[in-house]
N, C-alpha and C positions, 0 to 999 in steps of 0.2 A: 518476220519483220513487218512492224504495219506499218500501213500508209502513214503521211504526215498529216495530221490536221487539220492544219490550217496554208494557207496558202504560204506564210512567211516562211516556214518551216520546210518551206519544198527549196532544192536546189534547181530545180527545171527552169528553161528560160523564163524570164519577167515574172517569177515568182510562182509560176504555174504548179500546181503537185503532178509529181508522176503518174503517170499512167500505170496499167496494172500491168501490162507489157513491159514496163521501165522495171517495176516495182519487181515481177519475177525474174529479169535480169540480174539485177543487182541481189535474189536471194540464189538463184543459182551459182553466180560465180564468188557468193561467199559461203555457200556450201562446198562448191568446189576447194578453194582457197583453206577453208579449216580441216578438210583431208590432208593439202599437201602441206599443212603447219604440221598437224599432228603427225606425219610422216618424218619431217623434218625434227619435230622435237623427240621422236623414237629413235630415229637415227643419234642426235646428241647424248642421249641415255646409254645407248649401246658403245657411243664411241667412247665412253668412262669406263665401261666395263673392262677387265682386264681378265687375263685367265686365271691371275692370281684371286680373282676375288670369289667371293662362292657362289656357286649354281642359283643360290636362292635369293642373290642381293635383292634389296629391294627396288633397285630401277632395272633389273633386268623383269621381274616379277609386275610393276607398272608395265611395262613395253607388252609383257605377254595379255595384260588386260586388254591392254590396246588391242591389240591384234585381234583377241576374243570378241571384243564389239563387231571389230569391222568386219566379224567374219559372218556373227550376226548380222549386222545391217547389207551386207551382200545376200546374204539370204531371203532376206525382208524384202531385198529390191529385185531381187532374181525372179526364176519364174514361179515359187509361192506368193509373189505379190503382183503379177502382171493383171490382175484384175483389181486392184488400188489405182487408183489416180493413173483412171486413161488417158486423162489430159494432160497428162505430162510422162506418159511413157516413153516417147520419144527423146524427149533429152534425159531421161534414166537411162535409157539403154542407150545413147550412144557417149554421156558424161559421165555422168554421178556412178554406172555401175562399175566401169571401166578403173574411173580414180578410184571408188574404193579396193576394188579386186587386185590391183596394181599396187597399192599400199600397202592392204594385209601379206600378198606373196613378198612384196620387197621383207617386209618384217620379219615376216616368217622366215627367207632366206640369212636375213643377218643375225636374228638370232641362232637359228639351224649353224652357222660358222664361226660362234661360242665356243658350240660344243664339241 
């Protein structure tokens, strides 16, 4: 998310633009935030699903994409990426790995109770 431009463009007091402290807050917890949509929207897919319907519908087949990302991007953030962006390994490992990891198992679980 880039910074705003021009000063009008910034929501900071008296028109000031963010700081780059504001500015990685505000992308942290909309990283956070589109995990627990996309967790939320996996869940909605599964809750359609019925037993009656087949192994291979395609919103259970979307959900398992899902899951395949976040199992990747847990990887990517895990300890094959702990030499990536040391300046923000701190809130990786105590946010961003945690929601993902928690997302992919939740998924993994409700799909795992399909079958």
């Amino acid at each position: 998310m880039p910074a705003p431009a021009r000063a009008s463009d910034a929501s900071g007091p008296a028109g000031q633009p963010f700081s780059t402290a504001e500015w990685d807050q505000v992308v942290r917890s909309a990283a956070i935030d589109k995990i627990e949509q996309v967790l939320a929207d996996s869940y909605a897919l599964l809750a359609e699903q019925t037993f009656r319907r087949p192994a291979d519908s395609p919103d259970l087949a979307h959900v398992r994409r899902i899951r395949a990302v976040l199992t990747v991007l847990a990887e990517d953030l895990g300890p094959r990426g702990r030499a990536a962006r040391p300046e923000q390994r701190d809130w990786i490992d105590s946010e961003l790995l945690p929601a993902v990891l928690r997302a992919e198992a939740e998924i993994g679980r409700a799909v795992a109770d399909l079958h």
